[in-house]
C-alpha positions as CSV (number, residue, x, y, z in Angstrom):
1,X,-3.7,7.2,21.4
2,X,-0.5,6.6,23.1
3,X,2.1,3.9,22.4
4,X,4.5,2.0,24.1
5,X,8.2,2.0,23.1
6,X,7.8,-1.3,21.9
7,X,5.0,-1.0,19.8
8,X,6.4,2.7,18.5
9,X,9.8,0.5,17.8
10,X,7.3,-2.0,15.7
11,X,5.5,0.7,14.0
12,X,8.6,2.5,12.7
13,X,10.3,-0.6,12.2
14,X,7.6,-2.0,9.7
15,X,7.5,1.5,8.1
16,X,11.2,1.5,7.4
17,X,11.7,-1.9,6.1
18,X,8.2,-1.3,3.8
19,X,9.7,2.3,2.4
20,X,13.1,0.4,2.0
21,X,11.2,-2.6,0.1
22,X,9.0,-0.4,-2.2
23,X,11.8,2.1,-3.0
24,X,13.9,-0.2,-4.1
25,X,11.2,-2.6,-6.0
26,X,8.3,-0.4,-6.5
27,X,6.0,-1.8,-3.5
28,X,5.2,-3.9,-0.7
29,X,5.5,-0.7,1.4
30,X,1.9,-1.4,2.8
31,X,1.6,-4.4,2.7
32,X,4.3,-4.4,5.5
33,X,3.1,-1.6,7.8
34,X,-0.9,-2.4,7.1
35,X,-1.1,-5.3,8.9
36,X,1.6,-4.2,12.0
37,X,-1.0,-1.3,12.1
38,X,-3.5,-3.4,12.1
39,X,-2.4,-5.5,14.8
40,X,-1.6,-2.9,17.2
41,X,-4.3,-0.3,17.0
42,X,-6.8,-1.7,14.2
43,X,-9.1,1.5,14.9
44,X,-6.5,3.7,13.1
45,X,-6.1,1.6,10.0
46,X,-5.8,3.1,6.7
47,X,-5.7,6.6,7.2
48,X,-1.7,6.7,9.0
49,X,0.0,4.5,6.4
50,X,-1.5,6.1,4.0
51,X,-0.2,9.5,4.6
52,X,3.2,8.3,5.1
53,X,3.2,6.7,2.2
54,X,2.1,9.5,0.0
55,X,5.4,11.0,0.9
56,X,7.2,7.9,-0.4
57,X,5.1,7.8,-3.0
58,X,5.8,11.5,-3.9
59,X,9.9,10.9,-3.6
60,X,9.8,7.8,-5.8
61,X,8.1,10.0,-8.5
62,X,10.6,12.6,-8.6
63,X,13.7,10.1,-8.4
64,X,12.0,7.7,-11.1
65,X,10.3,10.8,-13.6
66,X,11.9,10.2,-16.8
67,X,10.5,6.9,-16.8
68,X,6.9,7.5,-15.9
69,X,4.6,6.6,-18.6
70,X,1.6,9.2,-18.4
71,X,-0.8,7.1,-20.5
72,X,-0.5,3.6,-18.4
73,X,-0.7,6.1,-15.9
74,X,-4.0,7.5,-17.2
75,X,-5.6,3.9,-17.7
76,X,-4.6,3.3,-14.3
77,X,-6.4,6.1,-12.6
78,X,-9.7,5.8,-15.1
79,X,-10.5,2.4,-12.6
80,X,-8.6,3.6,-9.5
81,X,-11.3,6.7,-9.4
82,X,-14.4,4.9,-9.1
83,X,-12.7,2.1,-6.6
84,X,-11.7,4.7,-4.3
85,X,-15.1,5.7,-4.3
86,X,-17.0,2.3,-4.2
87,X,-13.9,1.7,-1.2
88,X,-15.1,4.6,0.6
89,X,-19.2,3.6,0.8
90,X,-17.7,0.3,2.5
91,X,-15.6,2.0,5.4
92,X,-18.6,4.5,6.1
93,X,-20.5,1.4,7.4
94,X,-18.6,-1.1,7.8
95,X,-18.0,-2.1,11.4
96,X,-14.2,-2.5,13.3
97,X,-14.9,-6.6,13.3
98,X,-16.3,-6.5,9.9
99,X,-13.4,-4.2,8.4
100,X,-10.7,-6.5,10.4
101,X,-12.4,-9.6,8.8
102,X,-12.0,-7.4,5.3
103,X,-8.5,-6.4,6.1
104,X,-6.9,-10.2,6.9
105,X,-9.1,-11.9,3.8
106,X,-7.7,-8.9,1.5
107,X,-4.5,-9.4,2.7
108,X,-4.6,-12.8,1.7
109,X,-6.5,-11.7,-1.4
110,X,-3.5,-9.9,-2.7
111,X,-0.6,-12.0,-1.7
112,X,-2.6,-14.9,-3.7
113,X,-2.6,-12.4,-6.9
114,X,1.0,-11.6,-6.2
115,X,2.6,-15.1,-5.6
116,X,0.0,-16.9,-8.1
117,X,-1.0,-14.6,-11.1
118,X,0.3,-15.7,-14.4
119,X,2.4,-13.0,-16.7
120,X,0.1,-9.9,-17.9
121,X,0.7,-8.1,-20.8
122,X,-1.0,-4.6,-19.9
123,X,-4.0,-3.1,-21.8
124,X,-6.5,-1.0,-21.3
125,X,-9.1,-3.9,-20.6
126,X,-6.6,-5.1,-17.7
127,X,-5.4,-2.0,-16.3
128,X,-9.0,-0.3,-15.8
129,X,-10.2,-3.1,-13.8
130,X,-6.8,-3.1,-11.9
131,X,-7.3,0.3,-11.6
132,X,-11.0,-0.3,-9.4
133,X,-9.6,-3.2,-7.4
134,X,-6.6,-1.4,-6.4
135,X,-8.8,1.7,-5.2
136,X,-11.1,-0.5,-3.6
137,X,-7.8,-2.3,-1.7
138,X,-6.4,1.0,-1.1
139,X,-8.8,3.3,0.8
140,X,-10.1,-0.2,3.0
141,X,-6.3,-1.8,3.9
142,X,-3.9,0.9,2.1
143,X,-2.7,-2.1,0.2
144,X,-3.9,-1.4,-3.4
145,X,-0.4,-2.3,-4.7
146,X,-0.4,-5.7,-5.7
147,X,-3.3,-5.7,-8.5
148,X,-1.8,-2.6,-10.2
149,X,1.9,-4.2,-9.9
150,X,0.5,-7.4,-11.5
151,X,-0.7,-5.4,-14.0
152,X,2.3,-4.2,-14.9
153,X,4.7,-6.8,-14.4
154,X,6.5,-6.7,-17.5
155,X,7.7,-3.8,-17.3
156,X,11.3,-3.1,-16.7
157,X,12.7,-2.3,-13.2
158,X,12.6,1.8,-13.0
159,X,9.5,2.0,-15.8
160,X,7.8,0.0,-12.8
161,X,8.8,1.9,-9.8
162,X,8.0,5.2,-11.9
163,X,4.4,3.9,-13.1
164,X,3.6,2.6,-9.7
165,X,4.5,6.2,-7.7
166,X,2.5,8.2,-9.4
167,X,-0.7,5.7,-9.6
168,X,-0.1,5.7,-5.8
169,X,0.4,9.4,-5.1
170,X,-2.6,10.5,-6.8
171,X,-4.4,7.5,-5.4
172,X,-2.9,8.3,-1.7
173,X,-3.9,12.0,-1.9
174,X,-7.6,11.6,-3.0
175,X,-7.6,8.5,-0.5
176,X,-6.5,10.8,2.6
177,X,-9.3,13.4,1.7
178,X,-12.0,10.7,1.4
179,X,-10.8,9.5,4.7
180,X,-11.1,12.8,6.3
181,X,-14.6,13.3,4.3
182,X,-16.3,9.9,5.9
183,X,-14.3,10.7,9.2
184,X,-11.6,8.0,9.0
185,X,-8.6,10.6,9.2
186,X,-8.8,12.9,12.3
187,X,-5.9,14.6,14.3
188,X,-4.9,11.3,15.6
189,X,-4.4,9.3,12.6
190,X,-3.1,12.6,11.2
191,X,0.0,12.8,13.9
192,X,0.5,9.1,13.8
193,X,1.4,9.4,10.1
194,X,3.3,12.4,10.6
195,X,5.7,10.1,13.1
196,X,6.0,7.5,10.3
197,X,7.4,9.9,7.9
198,X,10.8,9.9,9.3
199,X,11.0,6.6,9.2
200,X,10.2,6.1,5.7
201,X,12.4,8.8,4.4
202,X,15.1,6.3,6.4
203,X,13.8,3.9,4.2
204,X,13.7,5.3,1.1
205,X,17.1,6.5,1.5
206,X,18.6,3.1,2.1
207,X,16.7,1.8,-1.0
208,X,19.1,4.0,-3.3
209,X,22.2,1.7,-3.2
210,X,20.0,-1.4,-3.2
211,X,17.4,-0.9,-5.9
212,X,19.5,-2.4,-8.8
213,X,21.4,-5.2,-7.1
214,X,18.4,-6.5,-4.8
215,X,17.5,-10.3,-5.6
216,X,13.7,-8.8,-6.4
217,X,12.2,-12.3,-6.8
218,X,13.4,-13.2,-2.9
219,X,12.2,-9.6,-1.7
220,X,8.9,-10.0,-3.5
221,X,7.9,-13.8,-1.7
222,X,9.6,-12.2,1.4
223,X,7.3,-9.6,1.8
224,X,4.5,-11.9,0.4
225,X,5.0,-14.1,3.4
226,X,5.2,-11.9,6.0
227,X,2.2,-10.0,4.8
228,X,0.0,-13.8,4.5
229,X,1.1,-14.1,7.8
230,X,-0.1,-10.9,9.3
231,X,-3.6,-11.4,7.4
232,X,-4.1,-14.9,9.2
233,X,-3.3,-13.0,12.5
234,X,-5.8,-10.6,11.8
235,X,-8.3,-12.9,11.3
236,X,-7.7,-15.2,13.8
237,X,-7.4,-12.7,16.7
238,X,-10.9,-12.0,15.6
239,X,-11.9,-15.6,15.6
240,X,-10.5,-16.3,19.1
């Protein structure tokens, strides 16, 4: 599929100020470039911001290693597994206006966790369910931060960003070979990622003077809003 300038400007745009976001607070990078996606050329959502950000994913997990704790990891991915899977058997049916409808009420779905969830103390009983909902999210939208992130709320700035990366890498990779097993990833959504990667490695490298002095509470409703936004837009272009 071919691009204008302008919409190629609004792609890498949205990727660069979601890798900046997430590398600096541990994520929102999808929940930024999703729904520009989504606007723009809804046929090629999830597979191209997923690959893209399986490389930020990846980077964040080297820079943030010594803090990644492998058994909230492991709780993590014993829910993530099966909602990648359960994710899957709804894109392999699902139609464009039925997944767009899914996308926007999603999108709203997890800004309404984000902005209105009371403080979690992580346990196994939280984090598995998390887990499901945030593969579920994730292989549909690419956004299966926010119910993991709630999840793990608590936890201090690079414990967070460490946690977070790895949950999403392993999630990203077995999300981009589901996509290419059900036929959601071909050559063109394959390229398409390939030109976001440059722009979030831009992004992640401007989140390294940032990530300890950013006002995270203002970033976080930020991106919340921008992301509610593009959800209703979703929808509506759907309705109209």
């Amino acid at each position: 599929m071919s691009f204008s300038l302008l919409q190629l400007a609004a792609l890498w745009l949205a990727v660069a100020t979601g890798g900046l976001v997430q590398g600096a607070t541990g994520f929102g990078y999808a929940l930024i470039a999703a729904p520009t996606l989504m606007l723009i050329a809804p046929h090629m959502v999830p597979g191209p911001v997923i690959l893209a950000g399986l490389l930020l994913t990846l980077m964040m997990s080297l820079r943030e290693w010594r803090e990644v704790d492998l058994k909230l990891v492991g709780w993590i991915m014993l829910g993530t597994l099966p909602g990648l899977w359960l994710g899957a058997e709804v894109l392999s049916w699902i139609s464009a206006r039925g997944l767009a409808f899914l996308f926007g009420s999603l999108t709203l779905l997890a800004v309404g966790l984000s902005w209105f969830a009371p403080h979690f103390h992580p346990s196994p009983k939280l984090l598995g369910p998390a887990g499901v909902l945030s593969g579920v999210m994730s292989i549909t939208t690419s956004m299966g931060g926010p119910p993991v992130a709630l999840s793990l709320q608590h936890l201090p700035g690079p414990k967070l960003r460490g946690v977070l990366s790895v949950v999403f890498s392993f999630g990203s990779a077995i999300s981009v070979l589901t996509l290419w097993r059900i036929g959601r990833m071909g050559a063109a959504e394959f390229q398409l990622g390939l030109m976001f990667m440059p722009a979030i490695g831009l992004g992640f490298l401007l989140s390294y003077p940032i990530k300890n002095r950013l006002n995270h509470a203002a970033v976080r409703r930020a991106v919340l809003l921008v992301a509610a936004c593009s959800g209703m837009a979703v929808i509506l272009r759907e309705l109209l």
